[in-house]
C-alpha positions, 0 to 999 in steps of 0.5 A: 376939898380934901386936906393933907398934912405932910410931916418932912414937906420939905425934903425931896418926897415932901416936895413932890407929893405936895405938888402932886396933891394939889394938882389934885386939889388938895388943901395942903399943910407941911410941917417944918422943923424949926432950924437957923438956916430958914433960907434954906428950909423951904427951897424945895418948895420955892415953885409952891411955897404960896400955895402951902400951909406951913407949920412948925412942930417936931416929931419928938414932941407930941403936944406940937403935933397935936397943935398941927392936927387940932389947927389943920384938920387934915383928912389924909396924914403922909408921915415922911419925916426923918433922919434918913440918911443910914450911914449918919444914923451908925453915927446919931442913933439915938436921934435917928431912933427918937425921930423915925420911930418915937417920932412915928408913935407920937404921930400916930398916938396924936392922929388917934387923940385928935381924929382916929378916921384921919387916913395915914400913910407911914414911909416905911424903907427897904432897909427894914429887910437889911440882908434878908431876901427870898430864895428868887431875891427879892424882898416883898412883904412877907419877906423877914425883917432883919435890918443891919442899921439904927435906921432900918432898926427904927424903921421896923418899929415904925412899921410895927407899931404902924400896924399895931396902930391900925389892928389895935384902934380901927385906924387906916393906917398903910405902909409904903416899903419903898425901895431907894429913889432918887431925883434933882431934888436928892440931898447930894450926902446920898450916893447918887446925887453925889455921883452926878453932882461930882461927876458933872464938876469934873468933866467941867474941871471943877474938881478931879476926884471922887470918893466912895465906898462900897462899889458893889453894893445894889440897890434897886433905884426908883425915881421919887416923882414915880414913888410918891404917886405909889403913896397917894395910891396906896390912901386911896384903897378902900382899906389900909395895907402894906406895900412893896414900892420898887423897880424890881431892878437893881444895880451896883454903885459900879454901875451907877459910876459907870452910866453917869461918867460915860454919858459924860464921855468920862471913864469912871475908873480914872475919877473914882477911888474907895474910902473905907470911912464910907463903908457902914459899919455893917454892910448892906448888900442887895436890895431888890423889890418885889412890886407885884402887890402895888401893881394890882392896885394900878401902879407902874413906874414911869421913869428908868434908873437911865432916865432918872439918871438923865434927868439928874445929870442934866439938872446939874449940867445946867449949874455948872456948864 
């Protein structure tokens, strides 16, 4: 039976990938990080929590790591921990920093201590390319790295020392670029989740206003069940390599506002205002991906951003009918 250790098993993609690996039937080991609220650390992971090793370590101390990895004995590590909101990290970025990049080298330099033929793969994020795009606008793996956040900042040291890791030491090391996905399961700071969420206790009259910032920023919007298939794949090649994980479609929060209230037979321009505190101190536009590469290997979306949007807006229809 093979084994997995998933930094961040309690956040949305750590929830998925650990009921898609032991579907597979992987022995699977998450890691938590100690907070006073532990009713609630793990309600992602309710429907599994049983059938999980769990175990408290930090990105930021490495000795903890080493605990984890010397004890567990994983032979695929998913380091999907972070702080991964971008607009906090304008607000902590020195936290966001020691954790999405220090965090990662720890990792990495705790992987090669302990087992360097340990297969591992590093979330990398879409907020890497910042404002950067091809002539055809799309961002792939070639495509220059040139972030306008704290968190797209550590998040290209990641990548970076992550391919240093791999070329330097002979390690499997593999990337996922992954562009913005979503789900139920989506913390409700994040845009989307916050959208649905709110536009749902509206038309239930639970609250009669929604503030957002920029409305015309795209993203290209993926489902996280999809994304995290795209990462189990990406370990299973016989070499490592880096990834683009998208759609290739993007849509503006505009948009995003409009399907969600209109499935809800609301019009959103009569909920929904700008607040300039939402705005990031520097603006990221566009982000639309190329999956060309990750295609060749197998990968195909199931879900549409209008399907994903369905699945979000039923799951808090649910709550507050």
């Amino acid at each position: 039976m093979r084994k997995a250790l998933i930094t961040g098993i309690n956040g949305q993609d750590g929830s998925y990938l650990a009921e898609l690996l032991l579907e597979k039937g992987y022995e699977v080991c998450g890691i938590l990080k100690r907070n006073s609220v532990a009713e609630n650390q793990t309600a992602r992971l309710d429907n599994i929590f049983n059938q999980l090793n769990l175990e408290y370590a930090d990105m930021t101390d490495m000795a903890s790591l080493i605990r984890v990895l010397q004890l567990f004995k994983p032979d695929e590590v998913y380091n999907l921990a972070a702080q991964s909101h971008v607009r906090i990290s304008f607000d902590q970025p020195i936290y966001t920093t020691n954790v999405v990049a220090l965090g990662t080298l720890n990792l990495l330099e705790a992987v090669r201590l302990t087992n360097k033929d340990t297969r591992v793969y590093q979330a990398s994020s879409s907020e890497m390319f910042g404002n950067s795009f091809d002539g055809d606008g799309y961002q792939r793996e070639t495509t220059p790295l040139k972030p306008v956040s704290p968190y797209g900042c550590a998040k290209v040291y990641a990548y970076n020392i992550s391919c240093n890791y791999r070329n330097s030491y002979d390690m499997y090391i593999s990337n996922g670029i992954l562009f913005n996905h979503e789900s139920p399961r989506r913390g409700t700071n994040f845009v989307t989740n916050k959208v649905v969420k709110e536009a749902v206790k509206i038309k239930y009259g639970l609250t009669d206003k929604l503030m957002l910032g920029n409305l015309d920023a795209t993203r290209d919007w993926g489902h996280a069940k999809d994304y995290v298939r795209a990462m189990v794949m990406i370990l299973e090649q016989d070499k490592p390599d880096d990834f683009v994980c998208a759609t290739g479609i993007s849509h503006s929060v505009r948009e995003l506002c409009d399907y969600t209230f209109s499935r809800l037979d609301l019009d959103y321009k009569d909920y929904v205002g700008v607040d300039k505190r939402f705005y990031r101190a520097e603006e990221l536009v566009h982000l639309k991906g190329d999956s060309s590469k990750l295609k060749s290997i197998g990968f195909e979306v199931d879900y549409t951003f209008e399907t994903m949007l369905d699945e979000m807006i039923d799951y808090w229809e649910i709550i507050y009918r």
